[in-house]
C-alpha positions in Angstrom: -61.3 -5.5 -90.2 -60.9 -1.9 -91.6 -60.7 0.8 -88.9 -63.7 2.9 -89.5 -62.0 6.3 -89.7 -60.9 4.3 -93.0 -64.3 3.1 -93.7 -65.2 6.6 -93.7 -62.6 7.8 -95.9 -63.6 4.8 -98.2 -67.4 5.9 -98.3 -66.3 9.4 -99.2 -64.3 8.5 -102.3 -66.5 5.6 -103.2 -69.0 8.9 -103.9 -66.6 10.3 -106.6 -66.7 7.1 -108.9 -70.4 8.8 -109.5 -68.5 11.6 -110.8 -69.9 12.7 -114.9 -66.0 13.5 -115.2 -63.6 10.6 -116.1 -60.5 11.7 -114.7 -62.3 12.2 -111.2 -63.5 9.3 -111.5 -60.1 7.1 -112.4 -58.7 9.2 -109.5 -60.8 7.9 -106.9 -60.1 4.4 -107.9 -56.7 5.2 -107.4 -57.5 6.9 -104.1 -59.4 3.8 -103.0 -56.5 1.6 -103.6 -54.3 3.6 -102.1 -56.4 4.1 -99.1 -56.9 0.2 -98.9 -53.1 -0.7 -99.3 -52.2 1.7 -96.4 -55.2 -0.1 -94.2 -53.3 -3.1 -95.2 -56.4 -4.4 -97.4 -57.2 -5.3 -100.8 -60.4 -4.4 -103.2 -61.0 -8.2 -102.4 -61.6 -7.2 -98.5 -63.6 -4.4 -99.8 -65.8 -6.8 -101.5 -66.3 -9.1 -98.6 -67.0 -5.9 -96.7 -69.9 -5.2 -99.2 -71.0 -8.4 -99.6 -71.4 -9.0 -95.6 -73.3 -5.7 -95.1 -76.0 -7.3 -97.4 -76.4 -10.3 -94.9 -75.8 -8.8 -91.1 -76.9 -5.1 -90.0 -74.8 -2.4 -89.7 -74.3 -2.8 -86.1 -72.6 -5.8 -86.4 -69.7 -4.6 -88.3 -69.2 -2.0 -85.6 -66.3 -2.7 -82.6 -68.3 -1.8 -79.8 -67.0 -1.0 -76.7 -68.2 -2.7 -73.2 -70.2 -0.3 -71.2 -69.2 1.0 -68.0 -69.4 -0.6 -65.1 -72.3 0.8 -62.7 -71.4 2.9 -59.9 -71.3 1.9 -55.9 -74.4 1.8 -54.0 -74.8 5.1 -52.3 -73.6 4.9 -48.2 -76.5 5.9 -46.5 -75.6 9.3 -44.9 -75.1 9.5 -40.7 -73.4 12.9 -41.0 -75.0 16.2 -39.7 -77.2 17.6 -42.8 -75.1 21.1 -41.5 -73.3 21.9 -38.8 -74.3 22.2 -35.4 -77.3 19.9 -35.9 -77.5 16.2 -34.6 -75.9 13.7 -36.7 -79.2 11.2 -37.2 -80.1 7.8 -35.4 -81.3 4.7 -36.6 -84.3 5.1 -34.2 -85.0 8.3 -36.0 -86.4 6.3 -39.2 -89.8 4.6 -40.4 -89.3 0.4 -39.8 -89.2 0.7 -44.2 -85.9 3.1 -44.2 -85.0 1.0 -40.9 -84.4 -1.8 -42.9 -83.3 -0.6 -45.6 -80.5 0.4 -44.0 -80.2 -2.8 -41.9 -80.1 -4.5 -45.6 -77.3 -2.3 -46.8 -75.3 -2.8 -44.3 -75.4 -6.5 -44.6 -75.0 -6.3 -48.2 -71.6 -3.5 -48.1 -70.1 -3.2 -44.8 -67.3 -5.4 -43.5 -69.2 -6.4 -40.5 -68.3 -8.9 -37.2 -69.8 -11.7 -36.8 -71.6 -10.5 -33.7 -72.6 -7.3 -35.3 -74.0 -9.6 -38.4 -75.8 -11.7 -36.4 -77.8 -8.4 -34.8 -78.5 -6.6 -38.1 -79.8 -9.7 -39.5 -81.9 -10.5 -36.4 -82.9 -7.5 -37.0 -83.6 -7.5 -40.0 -85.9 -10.4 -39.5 -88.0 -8.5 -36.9 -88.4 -5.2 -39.9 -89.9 -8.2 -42.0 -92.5 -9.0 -39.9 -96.1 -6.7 -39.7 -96.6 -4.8 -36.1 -99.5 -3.2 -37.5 -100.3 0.7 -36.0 -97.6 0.4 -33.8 -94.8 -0.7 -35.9 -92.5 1.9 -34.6 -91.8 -0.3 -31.8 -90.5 -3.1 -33.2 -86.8 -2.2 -32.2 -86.1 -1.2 -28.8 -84.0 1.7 -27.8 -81.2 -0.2 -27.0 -80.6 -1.8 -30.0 -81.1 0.7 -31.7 -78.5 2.3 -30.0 -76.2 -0.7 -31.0 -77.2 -0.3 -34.7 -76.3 3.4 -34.6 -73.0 3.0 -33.6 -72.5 -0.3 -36.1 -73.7 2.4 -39.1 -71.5 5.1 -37.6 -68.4 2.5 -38.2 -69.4 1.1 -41.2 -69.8 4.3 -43.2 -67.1 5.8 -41.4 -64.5 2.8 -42.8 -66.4 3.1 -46.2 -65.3 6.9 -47.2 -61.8 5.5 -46.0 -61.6 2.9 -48.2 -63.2 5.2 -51.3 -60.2 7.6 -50.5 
């Protein structure tokens, strides 16, 4: 395949064969088979080249590079939002963000197998309705618990990011 900085080069001398003068014009054949020789290509290739763009679109002549790779979930924050004020707690938080949170942990924290079994437990008892008072689906001592698990989690997260 020609590199397209070539292919560009190409086009632009391909333009002066259209040229009302004749010496332009037998210099930009030269050119052209110049600029093919050094690409290590023949007018042959050339003509393969043209006759391919009339069957496939131009984006398939095209190297295209592979995208990015997305970036990390966010770590849900537990820091102070400035200082002096009180870090949050999981208690703090509708039963929807509650679990959320109980699902991201599961899904990007390093967690024991005693801590695992809690969050998902948990997680179980976010799932289910509780109606008006859905606020009380977590008591205050696992909540607690959870706090401290998010605390650790996040905390060995930024470490491993460093």
């Amino acid at each position: 395949m020609i590199a397209l900085e070539t292919r560009q080069k190409l086009a632009k001398t391909i333009r002066l064969l259209g040229s009302d003068q004749p010496g332009e014009v037998t210099a930009a054949a030269s050119a052209i088979v110049r600029t093919l020789a050094g690409a290590g290509a023949t007018l042959h290739d050339l003509a393969e080249i043209v006759e391919a763009g009339s069957r496939q679109s131009v984006f398939e002549t095209f190297e295209w590079a592979p995208s990015p790779p997305p970036p990390p979930p966010p770590v849900p924050s537990n820091e102070a939002p400035f200082p002096g004020a009180p870090r949050p707690s999981f208690g703090q938080f509708r039963p929807s963000v509650q679990r959320q949170i109980v699902r991201f942990m599961l899904d990007n924290y390093q967690l024991a197998a005693a801590d695992r079994n809690l969050l998902e437990e948990i997680d179980e008892k976010l799932g289910a309705r509780f109606g008006p008072y859905e606020c009380l689906a977590v008591s205050s001592s696992v909540t607690g618990k959870v706090t401290s698990i998010w605390r650790r989690g996040a905390a060995s997260a930024r470490k491993s990011a460093a």
